[in-house]
N, C-alpha and C positions, 0 to 999 in steps of 0.2 A: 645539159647546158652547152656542150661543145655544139649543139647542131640548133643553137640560135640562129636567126633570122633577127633583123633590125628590124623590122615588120610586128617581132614579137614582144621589142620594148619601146618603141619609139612612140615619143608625145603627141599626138595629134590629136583635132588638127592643128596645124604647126601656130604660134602666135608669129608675126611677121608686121616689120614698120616699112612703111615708104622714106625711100633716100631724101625726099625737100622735107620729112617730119624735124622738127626741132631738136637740140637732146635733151631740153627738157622735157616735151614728151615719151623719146623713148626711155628716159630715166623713169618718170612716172607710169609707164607702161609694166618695165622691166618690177616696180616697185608693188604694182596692184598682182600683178601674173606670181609674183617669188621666180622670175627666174634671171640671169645672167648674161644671156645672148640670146640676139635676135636676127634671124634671116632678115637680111632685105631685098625686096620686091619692089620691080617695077611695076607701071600699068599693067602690062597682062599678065601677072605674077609671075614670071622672069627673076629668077635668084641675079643679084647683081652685087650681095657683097654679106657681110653680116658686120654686125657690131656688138663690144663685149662690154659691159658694165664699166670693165677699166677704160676701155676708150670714151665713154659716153663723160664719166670724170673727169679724164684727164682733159679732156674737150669744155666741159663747163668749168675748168677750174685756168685754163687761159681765157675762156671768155669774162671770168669773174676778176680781170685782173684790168680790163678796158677800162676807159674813163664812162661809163650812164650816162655824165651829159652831154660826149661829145656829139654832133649833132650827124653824125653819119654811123653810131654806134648799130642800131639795126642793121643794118648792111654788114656789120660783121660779125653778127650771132650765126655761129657753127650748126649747121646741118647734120645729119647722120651720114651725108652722103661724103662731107670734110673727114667724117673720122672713121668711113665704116674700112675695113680689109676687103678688097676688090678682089683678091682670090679667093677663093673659097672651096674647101677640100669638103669634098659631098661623097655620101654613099646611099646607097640603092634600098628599096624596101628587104631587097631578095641578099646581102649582102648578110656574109656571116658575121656575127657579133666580134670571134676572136681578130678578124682583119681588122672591126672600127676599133677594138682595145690597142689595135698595132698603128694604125694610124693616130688616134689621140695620142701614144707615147713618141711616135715617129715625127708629129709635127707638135708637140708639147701646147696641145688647143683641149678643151674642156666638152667638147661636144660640136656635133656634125650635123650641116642640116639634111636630111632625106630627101631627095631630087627623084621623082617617077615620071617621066613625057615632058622634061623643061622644065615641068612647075614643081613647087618647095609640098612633099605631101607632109611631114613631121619632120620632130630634130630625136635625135639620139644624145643622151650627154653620159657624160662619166657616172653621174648620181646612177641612173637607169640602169647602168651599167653593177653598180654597187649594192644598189636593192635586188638584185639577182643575185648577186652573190649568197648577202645576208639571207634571205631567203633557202638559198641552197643551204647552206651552214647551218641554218635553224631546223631546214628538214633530217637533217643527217643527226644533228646533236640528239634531236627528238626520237629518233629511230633507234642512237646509242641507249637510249634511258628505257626504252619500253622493251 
């Protein structure tokens, strides 16, 4: 386990929303996929930010507080690109797993998107991270009984 690679648990290929998608698309996105975070991509898939379920909420829950009939109310329905996080802490296919477990605790985020030549190739999350564990613990328990 110490000589993981992120290559060897990461999701791909990656799911990823463009910054002018709605957030009720990437809610609905995030809702059909099960997952929490999403890289975003520009045209030539270029990482430019990601967005996390909480932000995609907390984004539809001031849009749901507008007036519907006022008559400029479209013009103020929130983008992915209003709520996503512009920085974006990335790690590599070839990156050891113990360094992403050190950055998820280090920057207290749930999952990383995997960046290979500019473009987003998978994400790495904590889950991934946890089924590797379980996995290991289930090999060893099983090895203690036999």
């Amino acid at each position: 386990m110490q000589n993981t690679l992120v290559r060897d648990l990461m999701s791909c290929p990656p799911i990823v929303i463009d910054p002018d998608s709605s957030l009720a698309e990437a809610e609905a996105l995030m809702a059909q996929k099960g997952i929490r975070r999403l890289p975003v991509v520009d045209a030539e898939g270029r990482l430019v930010g990601i967005v996390s379920h909480g932000d995609v909420r907390e984004g539809l829950s001031a849009t749901a507080t507008q007036n519907p009939y006022a008559p400029d109310v479209q013009e103020q329905w929130l983008t992915v690109a209003d709520v996503m996080t512009p920085d974006v802490v990335t790690v590599t296919p070839d990156t050891p797993l113990w360094k992403v477990a050190n950055l998820m605790l280090e920057h207290k985020i749930g999952g990383l998107p995997v960046v290979e030549g500019g473009k987003v190739v998978g994400m790495i999350t904590e889950s991934d991270i946890f089924k590797l564990i379980v996995q290991q613990w289930r090999a060893e328990s099983k090895a203690d009984v036999d």
